[in-house]
TITITI-245766 format. One record per residue (C-alpha): residue in one letter; x, y, z; residue number from 1. Coordinates in Angstrom, 1 decimal. Layout:
REM residues N
A|X|Y|Z|NUM
...
REM end
This chain:
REM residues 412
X|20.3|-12.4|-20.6|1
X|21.4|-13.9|-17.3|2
X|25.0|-12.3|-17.7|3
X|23.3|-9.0|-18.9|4
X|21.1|-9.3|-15.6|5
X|24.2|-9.4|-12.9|6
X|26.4|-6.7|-15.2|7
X|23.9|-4.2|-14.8|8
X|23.1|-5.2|-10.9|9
X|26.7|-5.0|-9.8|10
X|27.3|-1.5|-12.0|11
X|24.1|-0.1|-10.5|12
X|24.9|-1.5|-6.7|13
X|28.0|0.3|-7.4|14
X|26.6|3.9|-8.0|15
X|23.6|4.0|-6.4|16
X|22.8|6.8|-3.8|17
X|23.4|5.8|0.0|18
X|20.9|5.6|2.4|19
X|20.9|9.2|4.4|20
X|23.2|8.8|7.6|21
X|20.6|10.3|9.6|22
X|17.2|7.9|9.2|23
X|14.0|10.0|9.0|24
X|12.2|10.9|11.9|25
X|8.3|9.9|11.8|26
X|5.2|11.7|13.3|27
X|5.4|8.8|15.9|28
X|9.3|9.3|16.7|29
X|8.6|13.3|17.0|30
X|5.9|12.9|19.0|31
X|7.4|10.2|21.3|32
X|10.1|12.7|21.9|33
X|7.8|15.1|23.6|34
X|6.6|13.1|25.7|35
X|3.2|13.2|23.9|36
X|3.1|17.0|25.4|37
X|1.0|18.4|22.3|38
X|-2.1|15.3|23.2|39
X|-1.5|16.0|27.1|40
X|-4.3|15.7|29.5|41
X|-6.2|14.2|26.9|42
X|-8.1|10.0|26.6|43
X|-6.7|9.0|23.5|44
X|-8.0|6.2|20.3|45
X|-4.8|5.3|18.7|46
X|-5.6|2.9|15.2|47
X|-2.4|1.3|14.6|48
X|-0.7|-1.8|13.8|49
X|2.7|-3.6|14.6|50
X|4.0|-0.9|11.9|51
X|3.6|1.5|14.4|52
X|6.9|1.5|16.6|53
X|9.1|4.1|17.3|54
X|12.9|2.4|17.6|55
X|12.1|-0.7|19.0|56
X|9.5|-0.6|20.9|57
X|5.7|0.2|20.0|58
X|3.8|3.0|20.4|59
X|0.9|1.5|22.3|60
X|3.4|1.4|24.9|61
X|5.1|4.4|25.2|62
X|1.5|6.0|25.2|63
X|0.8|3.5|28.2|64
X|3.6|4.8|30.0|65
X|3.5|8.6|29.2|66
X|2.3|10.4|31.9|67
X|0.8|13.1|29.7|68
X|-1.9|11.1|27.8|69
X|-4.6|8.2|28.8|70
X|-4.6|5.0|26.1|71
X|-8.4|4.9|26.0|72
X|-9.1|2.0|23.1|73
X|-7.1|0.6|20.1|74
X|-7.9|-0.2|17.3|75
X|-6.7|-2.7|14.4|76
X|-7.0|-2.5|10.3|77
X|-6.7|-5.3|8.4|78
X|-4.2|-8.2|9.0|79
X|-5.1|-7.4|12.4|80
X|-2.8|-5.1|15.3|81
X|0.0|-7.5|15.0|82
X|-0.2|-7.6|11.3|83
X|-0.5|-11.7|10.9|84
X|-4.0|-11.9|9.7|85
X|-4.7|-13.1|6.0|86
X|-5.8|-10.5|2.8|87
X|-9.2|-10.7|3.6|88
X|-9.1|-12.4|7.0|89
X|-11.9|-11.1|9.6|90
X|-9.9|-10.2|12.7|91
X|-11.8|-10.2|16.0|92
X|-12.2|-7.3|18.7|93
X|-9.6|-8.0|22.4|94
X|-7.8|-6.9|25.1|95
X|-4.6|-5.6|25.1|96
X|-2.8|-8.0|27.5|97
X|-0.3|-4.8|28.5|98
X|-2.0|-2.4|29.1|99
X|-5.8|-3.3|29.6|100
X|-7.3|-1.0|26.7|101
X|-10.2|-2.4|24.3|102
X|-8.7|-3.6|21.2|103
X|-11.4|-2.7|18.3|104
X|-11.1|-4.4|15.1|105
X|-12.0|-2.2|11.8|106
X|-11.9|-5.1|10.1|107
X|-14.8|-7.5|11.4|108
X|-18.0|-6.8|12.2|109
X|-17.2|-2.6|11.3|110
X|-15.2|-1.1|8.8|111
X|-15.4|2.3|11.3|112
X|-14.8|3.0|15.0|113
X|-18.6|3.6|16.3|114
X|-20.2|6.0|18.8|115
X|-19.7|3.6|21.3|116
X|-16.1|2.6|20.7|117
X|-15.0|6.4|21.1|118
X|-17.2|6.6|24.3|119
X|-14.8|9.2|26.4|120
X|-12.6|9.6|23.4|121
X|-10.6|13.0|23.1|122
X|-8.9|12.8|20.2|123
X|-8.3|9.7|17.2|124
X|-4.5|9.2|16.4|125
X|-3.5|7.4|13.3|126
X|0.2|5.8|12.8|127
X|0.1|3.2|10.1|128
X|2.9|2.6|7.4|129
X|1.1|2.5|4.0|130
X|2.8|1.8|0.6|131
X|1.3|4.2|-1.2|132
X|-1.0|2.5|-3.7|133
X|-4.7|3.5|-3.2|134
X|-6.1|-0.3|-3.3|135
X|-4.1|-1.0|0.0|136
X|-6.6|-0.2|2.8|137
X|-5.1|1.4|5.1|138
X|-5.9|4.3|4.0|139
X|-9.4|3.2|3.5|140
X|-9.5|2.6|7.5|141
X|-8.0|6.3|7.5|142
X|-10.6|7.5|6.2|143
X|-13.3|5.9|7.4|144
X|-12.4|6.8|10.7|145
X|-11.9|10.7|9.8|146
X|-15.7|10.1|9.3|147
X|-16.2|9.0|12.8|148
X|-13.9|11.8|14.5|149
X|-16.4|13.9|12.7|150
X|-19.1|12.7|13.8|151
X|-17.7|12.3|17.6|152
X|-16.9|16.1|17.3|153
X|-13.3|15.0|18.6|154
X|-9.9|15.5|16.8|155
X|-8.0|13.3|13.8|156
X|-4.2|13.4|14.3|157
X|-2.0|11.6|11.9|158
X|1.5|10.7|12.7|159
X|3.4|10.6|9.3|160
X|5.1|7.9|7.9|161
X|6.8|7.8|4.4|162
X|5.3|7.1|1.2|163
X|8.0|4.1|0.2|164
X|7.7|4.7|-3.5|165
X|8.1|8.5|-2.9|166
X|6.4|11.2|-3.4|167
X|6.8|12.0|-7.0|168
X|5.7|8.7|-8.8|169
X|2.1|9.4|-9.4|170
X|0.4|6.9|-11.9|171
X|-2.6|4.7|-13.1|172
X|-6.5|5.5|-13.6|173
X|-8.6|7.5|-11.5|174
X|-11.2|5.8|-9.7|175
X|-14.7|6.0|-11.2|176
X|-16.9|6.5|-8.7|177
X|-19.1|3.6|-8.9|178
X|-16.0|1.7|-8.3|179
X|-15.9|3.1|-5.1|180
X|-15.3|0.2|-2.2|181
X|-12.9|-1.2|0.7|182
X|-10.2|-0.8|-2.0|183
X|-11.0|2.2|-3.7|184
X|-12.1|4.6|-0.9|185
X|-10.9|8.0|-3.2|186
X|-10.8|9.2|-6.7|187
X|-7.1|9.1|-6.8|188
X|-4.5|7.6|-8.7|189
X|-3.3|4.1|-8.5|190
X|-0.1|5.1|-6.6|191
X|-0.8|8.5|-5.8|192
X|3.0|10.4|-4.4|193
X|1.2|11.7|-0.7|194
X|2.4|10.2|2.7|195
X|-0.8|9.8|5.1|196
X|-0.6|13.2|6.3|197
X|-1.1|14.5|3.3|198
X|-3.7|12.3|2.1|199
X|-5.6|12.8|4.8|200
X|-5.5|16.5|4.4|201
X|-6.6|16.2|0.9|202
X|-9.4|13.8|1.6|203
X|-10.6|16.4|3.7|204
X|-9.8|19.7|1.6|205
X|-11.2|18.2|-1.9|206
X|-14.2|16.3|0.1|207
X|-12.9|13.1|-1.2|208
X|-15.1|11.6|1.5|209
X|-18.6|13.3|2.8|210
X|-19.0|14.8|5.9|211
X|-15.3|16.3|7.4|212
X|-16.0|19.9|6.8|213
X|-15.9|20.5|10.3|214
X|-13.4|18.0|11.5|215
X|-10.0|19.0|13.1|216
X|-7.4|17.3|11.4|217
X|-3.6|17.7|12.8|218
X|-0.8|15.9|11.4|219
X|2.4|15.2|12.7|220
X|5.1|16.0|10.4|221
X|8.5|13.9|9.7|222
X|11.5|15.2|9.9|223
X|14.1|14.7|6.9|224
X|12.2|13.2|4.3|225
X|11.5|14.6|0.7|226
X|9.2|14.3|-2.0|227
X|12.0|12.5|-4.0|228
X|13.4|10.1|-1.3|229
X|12.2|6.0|-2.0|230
X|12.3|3.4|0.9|231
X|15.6|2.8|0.9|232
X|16.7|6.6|1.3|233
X|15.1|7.0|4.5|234
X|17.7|4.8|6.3|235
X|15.1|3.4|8.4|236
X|14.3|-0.3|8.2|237
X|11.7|-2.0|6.5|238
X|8.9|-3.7|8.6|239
X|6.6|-6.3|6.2|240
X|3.2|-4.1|6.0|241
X|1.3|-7.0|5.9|242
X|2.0|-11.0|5.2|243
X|2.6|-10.8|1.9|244
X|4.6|-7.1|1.5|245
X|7.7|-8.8|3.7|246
X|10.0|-6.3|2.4|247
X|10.7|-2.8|0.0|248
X|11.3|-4.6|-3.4|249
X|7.7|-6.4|-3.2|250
X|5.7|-3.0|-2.5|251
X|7.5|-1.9|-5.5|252
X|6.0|-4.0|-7.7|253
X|2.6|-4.4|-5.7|254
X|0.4|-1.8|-7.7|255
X|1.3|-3.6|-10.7|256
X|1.1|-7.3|-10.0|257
X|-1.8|-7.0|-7.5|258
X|-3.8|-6.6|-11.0|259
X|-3.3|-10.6|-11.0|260
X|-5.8|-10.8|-8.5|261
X|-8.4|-10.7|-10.9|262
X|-6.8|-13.8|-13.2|263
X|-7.1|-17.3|-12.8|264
X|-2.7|-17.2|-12.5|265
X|-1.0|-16.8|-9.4|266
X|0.4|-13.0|-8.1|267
X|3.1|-15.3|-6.4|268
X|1.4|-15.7|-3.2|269
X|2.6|-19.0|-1.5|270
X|6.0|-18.2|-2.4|271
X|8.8|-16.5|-0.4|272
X|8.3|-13.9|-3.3|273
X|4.9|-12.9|-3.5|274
X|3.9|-9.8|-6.7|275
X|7.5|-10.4|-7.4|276
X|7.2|-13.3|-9.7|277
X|3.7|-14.2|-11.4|278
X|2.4|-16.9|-14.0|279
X|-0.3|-19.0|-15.1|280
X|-0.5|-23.0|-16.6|281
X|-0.3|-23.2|-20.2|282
X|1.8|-20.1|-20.6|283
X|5.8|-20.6|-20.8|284
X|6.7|-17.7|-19.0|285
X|10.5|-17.6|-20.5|286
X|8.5|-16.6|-23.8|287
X|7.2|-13.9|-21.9|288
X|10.2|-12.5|-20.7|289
X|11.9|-12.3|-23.6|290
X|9.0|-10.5|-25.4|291
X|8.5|-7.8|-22.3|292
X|12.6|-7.5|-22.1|293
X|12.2|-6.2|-26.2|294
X|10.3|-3.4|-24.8|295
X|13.4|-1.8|-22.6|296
X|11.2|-1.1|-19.5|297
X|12.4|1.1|-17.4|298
X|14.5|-0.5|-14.5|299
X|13.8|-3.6|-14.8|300
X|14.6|-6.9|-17.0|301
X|12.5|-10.4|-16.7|302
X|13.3|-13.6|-16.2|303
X|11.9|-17.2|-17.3|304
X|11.3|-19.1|-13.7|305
X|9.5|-22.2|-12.0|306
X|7.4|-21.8|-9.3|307
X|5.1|-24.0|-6.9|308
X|2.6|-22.1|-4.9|309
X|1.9|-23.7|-1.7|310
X|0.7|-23.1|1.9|311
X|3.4|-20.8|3.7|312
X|2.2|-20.2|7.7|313
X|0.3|-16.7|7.8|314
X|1.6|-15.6|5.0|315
X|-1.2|-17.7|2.6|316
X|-2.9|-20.4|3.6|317
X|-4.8|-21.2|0.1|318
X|-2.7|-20.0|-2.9|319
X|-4.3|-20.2|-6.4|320
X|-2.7|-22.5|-8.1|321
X|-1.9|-25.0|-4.8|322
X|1.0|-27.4|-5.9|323
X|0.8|-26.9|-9.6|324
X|4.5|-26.0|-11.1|325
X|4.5|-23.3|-13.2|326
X|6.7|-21.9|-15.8|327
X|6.4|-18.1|-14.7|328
X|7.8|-15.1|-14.6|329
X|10.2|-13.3|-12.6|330
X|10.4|-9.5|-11.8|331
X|14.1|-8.1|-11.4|332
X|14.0|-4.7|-10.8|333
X|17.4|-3.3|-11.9|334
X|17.1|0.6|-11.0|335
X|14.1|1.1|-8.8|336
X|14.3|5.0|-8.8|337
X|13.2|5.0|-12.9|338
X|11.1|1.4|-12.3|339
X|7.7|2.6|-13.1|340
X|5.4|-0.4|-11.1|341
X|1.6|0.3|-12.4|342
X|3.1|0.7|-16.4|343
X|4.8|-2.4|-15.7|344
X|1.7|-4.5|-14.3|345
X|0.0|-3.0|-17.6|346
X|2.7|-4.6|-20.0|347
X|2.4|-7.6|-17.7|348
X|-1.0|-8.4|-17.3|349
X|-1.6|-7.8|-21.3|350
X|0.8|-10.0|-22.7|351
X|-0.3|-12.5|-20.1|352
X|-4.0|-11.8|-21.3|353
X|-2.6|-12.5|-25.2|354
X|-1.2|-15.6|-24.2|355
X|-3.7|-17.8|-22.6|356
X|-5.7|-20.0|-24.6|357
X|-9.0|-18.3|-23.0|358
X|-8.9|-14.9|-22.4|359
X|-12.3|-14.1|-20.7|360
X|-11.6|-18.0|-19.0|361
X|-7.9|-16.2|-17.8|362
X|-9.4|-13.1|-16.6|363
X|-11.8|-14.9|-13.8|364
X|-12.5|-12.0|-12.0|365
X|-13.2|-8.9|-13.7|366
X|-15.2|-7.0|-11.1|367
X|-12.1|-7.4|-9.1|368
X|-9.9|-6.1|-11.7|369
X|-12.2|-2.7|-12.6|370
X|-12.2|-2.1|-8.6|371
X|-8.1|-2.8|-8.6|372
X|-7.4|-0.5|-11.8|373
X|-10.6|1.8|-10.5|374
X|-11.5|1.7|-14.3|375
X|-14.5|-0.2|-15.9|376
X|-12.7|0.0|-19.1|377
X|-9.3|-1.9|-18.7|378
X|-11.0|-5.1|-19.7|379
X|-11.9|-4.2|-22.7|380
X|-9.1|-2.3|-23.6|381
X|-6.6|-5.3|-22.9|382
X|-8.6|-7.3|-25.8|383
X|-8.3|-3.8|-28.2|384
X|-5.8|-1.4|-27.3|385
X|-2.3|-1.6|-26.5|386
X|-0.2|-1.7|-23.1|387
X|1.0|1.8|-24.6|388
X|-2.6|3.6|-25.9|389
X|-4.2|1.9|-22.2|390
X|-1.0|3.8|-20.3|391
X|-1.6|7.1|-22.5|392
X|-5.5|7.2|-21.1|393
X|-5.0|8.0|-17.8|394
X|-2.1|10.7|-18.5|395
X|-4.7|13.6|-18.1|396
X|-6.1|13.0|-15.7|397
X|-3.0|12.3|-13.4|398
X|-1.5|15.5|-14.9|399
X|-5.1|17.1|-13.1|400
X|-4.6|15.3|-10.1|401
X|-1.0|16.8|-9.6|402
X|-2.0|20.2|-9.9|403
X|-4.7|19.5|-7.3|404
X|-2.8|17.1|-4.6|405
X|0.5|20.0|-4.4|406
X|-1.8|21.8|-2.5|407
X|-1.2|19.7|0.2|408
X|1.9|18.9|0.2|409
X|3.9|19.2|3.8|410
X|7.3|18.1|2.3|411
X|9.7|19.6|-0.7|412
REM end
């Protein structure tokens, strides 16, 4: 299987599609290039993080130095502005030490900018890079602060970023909407094929959140990306999203092996390869392997691996699972245009489930997985139905979603 693994890596290496020569331009990199001119004379709220950088340098401080616009507060998701605060970490409100501004943090005592944090606010800009899966929050902070434009009667501008898994892979349950939370803001698909901009859009044009009927949303369009273009095609370089999304390949497999959350087994985190390998004690993850490798998933084969999960700096501090070796499971993805990441965390997370000694003892946190999946059925149908029936239930409605979400699309 090893041999198989490195044939079919070098022949795919070998004919896969370069990179564009010409990266794709951002909201931010447009924008940047005017010299802010379409936000002049205006106090801005930018809600960013260290994502947000334009070449090399951030946009906090280009905004600083642009005559045209006033940097009136900023304000941090989770993981903080500089992007090194734990999953789940409350990050405390500052100064930035450059240029002076309030730093807000939408992650502590408020999930929202208030009233007074947008005190002689103009106009709210947003430039975050998101994955594109909907339990990631960014997009929750997106939205939650579209509420608060609203309410201030001032502007929301987005700058757009890239959707890294593209915008045509489209997959998993819709949420229910008593599953709604922090990680399941909108009834949306798992991974749901929009950039921000268009998200944001739709959030507004299919009331996806209450009160934006009235609120001005702008977004900034890219320049050179398309619907079908993944990470790697948009010749720009990756910047880790948060700790433990260091690079493309892991928010490739993130909306699949997050669902690991919910188990007593570890998602990988404290490893150098967190949601890229998984596993649990008891459970020979070689076996594993070679059962999900029988199934011919697309793009990817599995591997038989040992693992021990430790303390790794910011990236975790208390992995599940702290110093235990474990015989898991690693991910290879061997074509990552057909890899299909939430079908994959299905076939996963089942056999995983099928393995264990104690199933209900193994799946420690069901809440957690219903608010992942958005669905209040996946537990039960991982004890009755198969990875393929559990895949086929959400087919119709992601169809329905399709139809709806084109209507916002801003790219081809």
């Amino acid at each position: 299987m090893r041999n198989l693994f490195i044939i079919l890596w070098i022949s795919l290496c070998a004919g896969s599609v370069l990179a564009q020569t010409t990266p794709v331009r951002t909201g931010a990199d447009l924008l940047a290039e005017s010299n802010f001119e379409p936000l002049a004379g205006t106090t801005i709220g930018l809600i960013v993080n260290h994502t947000a950088l334009v070449g090399d340098e951030h946009l906090i401080n280009l905004v600083d130095d642009s005559p045209n616009v006033t940097l009136g507060a900023i304000f941090g998701p989770e993981h903080g502005l500089r992007g090194t605060a734990e999953d789940g970490e409350a990050v405390k409100d500052g100064i930035d030490q450059r240029t002076g501004a309030p730093v807000y943090s939408l992650y502590g005592q408020t999930r929202r900018p208030t009233m007074e944090m947008l005190d002689g606010i103009d106009l709210l800009v947003y430039d975050i890079q998101d994955v594109g899966a909907r339990f990631y929050t960014y997009i929750s902070t997106m939205g939650l602060a579209m509420q608060s434009a609203a309410e201030a009667n001032i502007p929301f501008m987005v700058l757009d970023r890239p959707n890294p898994l593209s915008g045509t892979y489209v997959s998993g349950f819709l949420l229910e909407s008593s599953l709604q939370s922090f990680v399941g803001q909108y009834s949306i698909p798992i991974t749901h094929g929009l950039t921000v901009g268009e998200l944001a859009q739709m959030i507004q044009g299919e009331a996806l959140l209450p009160g934006l009927d009235s609120l001005d949303v702008r977004v900034m369009r890219m320049q050179g990306w398309t619907r079908n273009m993944q990470w790697p095609d948009t010749g720009r370089p990756w910047v880790l999203t948060s700790p433990n999304i260091p690079r493309f390949e892991t928010a490739l497999v993130y909306p699949g092996t997050c669902f690991f959350e919910s188990t007593t087994g570890s998602e990988g985190r404290g490893t150098l390869n967190p949601f890229l390998q998984v596993g649990t004690a008891g459970v020979n993850g070689g076996d594993i392997a070679e059962m999900l490798n029988q199934k011919l998933l697309p793009g990817v084969l599995f591997e038989g691996m040992e693992f021990t999960p430790a303390p790794i700096g910011s990236m975790e501090s208390a992995p599940k699972l702290d110093g235990q070796t474990i015989q898991g499971l690693a991910i290879k993805i061997i074509d990552r245009q057909i890899y299909q990441p939430v079908e994959t965390g299905i076939h996963i997370l089942h056999a995983y489930y099928h393995a264990v000694a104690d199933m209900d003892a193994f799946l420690a946190r069901p809440e957690w997985l219903a608010k992942l999946s958005g669905s209040s059925r996946l537990k039960d149908m991982l004890q009755t139905n198969s990875p393929e029936e559990i895949i086929a239930s959400w087919q119709m409605d992601v169809s329905e979603f399709i139809q709806t979400s084109e209507a916002y699309y801003l790219y081809e």
